[in-house]
C-alpha positions, -999 to 999 in steps of 0.1 A, spaced: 0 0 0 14 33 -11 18 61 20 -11 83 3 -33 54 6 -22 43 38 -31 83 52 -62 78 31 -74 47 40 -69 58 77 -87 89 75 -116 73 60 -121 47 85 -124 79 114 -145 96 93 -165 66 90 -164 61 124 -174 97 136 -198 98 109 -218 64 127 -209 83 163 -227 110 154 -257 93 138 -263 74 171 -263 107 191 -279 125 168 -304 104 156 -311 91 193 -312 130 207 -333 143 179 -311 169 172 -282 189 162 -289 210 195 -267 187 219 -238 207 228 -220 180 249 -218 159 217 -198 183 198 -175 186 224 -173 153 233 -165 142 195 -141 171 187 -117 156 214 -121 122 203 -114 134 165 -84 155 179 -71 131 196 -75 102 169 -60 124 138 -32 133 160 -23 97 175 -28 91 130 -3 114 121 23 104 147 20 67 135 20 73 98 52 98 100 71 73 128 56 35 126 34 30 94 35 -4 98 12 0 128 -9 24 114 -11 -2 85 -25 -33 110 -48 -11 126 -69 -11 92 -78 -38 98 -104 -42 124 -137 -55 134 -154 -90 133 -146 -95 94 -105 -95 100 -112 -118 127 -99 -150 120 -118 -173 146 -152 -175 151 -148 -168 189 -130 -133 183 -159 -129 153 -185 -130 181 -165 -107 207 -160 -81 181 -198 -82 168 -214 -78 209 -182 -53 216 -193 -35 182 -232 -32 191 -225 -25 229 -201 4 218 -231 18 197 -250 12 227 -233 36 248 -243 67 225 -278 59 221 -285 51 252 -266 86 263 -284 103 244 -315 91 252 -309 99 288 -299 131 279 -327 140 259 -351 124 281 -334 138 319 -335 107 333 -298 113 347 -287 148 368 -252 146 361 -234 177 366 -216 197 339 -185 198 357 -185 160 360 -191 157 320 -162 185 315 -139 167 340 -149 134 317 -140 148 289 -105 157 301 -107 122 315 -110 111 281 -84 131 263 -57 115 290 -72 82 279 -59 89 244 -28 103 256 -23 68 277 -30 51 246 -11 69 225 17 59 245 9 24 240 13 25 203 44 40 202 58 13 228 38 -20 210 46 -13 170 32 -53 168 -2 -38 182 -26 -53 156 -63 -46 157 -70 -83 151 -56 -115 174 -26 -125 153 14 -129 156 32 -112 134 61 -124 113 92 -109 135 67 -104 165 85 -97 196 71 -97 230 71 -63 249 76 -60 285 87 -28 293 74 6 300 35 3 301 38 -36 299 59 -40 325 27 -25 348 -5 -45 330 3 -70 299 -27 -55 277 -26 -18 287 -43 -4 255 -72 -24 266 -67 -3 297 -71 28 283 -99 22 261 -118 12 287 -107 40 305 -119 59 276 -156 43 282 -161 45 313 -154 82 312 -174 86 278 -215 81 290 -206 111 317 -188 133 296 -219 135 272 -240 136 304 -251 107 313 -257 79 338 -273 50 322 -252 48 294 -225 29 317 -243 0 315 -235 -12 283 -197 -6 294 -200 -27 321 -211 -54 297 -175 -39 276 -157 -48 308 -168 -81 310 -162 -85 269 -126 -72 269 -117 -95 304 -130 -125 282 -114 -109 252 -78 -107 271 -81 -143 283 -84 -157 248 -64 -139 232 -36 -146 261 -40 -183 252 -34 -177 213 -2 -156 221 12 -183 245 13 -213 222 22 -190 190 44 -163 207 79 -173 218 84 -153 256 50 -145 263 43 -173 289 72 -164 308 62 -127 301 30 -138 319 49 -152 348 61 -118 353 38 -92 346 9 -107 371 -22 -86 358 -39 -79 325 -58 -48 330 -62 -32 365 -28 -35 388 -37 -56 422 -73 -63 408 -71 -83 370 
């Protein structure tokens, strides 16, 4: 793939995915008129275009695995399944935000959802660091050819820390667009992503040479002292 349509390709895919974002608010609000939206999806665009340019100027061959994502670059039907719920559930958290938000079924206060929105823009910066310390992180459950196991930095604290930060990023996410009842669909995310680690723990250990041993030594997948 030629670097213009690498930094095509990529830019597509957000636009994509703001675009279906912003139809789930949108659509679920019934309106334009939803002010915490437009904050809310200005960081996240921010914060992905800039986390994009850093990869496709330093490590395109990260950017270049990320493309590939979702159920259909799954190659087992177990990780087909995860991605599908994980997919619907993330949609989840905007309608149902927005429906709680329209409807005032949640009082959350507007310096909670401001404070969640910074909350979220340190997510991405967590995660940003996470791609520039994993260039092997693929979007999909594979070993790459030359794959090498990390175990420094961020991986030396948790052995999946980008799952760590997007769930950071979720939790913080039904709040900063003011809402209460849009966490329970990322509580269901938790669950997904804890079975999702598990599995994908149990791939990397019979196909990945060091990572059981990594394992041994880095104790917890997501959450020091907890999982």
């Amino acid at each position: 793939m030629k670097p213009s349509e690498l930094l095509l390709n990529s830019f597509l895919g957000l636009l994509f995915l703001l675009c279906t974002m912003g139809a789930a608010l949108f659509l679920s609000y019934g309106s334009f008129k939803y002010a915490l939206t437009w904050l809310y999806l200005s960081i996240f665009a921010c914060s992905v275009i800039a986390i994009t340019v850093y990869l496709f100027l330093f490590d395109k061959h990260l950017l270049k695995s990320r493309l590939k994502a979702g159920p259909v670059s799954e190659t087992r039907v177990t990780q087909k399944i995860i991605q599908s719920i994980a997919g619907l559930l993330f949609l989840g958290i905007f309608v149902l935000s927005a429906l709680d938000y329209q409807n005032k079924w949640s009082n959350v206060p507007i310096q909670l959802s401001y404070t969640s929105d910074l909350v979220c823009a340190l997510a991405f910066i967590f995660l940003f660091f996470v791609f520039k310390q994993n260039t092997f992180l693929s979007a999909t459950i594979e070993v790459q050819e030359k794959q090498k196991v990390v175990s420094t930095g961020l991986y030396g604290i948790v052995r999946h820390p980008m799952y760590t930060g997007a769930l950071a990023l979720l939790s913080f996410t039904p709040t900063a667009l003011g809402s209460y009842y849009g966490l329970l669909p990322v509580l269901i995310i938790a669950f997904v992503i804890a079975y999702r680690t598990i599995d994908e723990e149990n791939e990397l250990k019979q196909n990945l040479v060091g990572y059981k041993a990594y394992c041994e030594k880095v104790k917890y997948r997501l959450i020091p002292l907890l999982f």
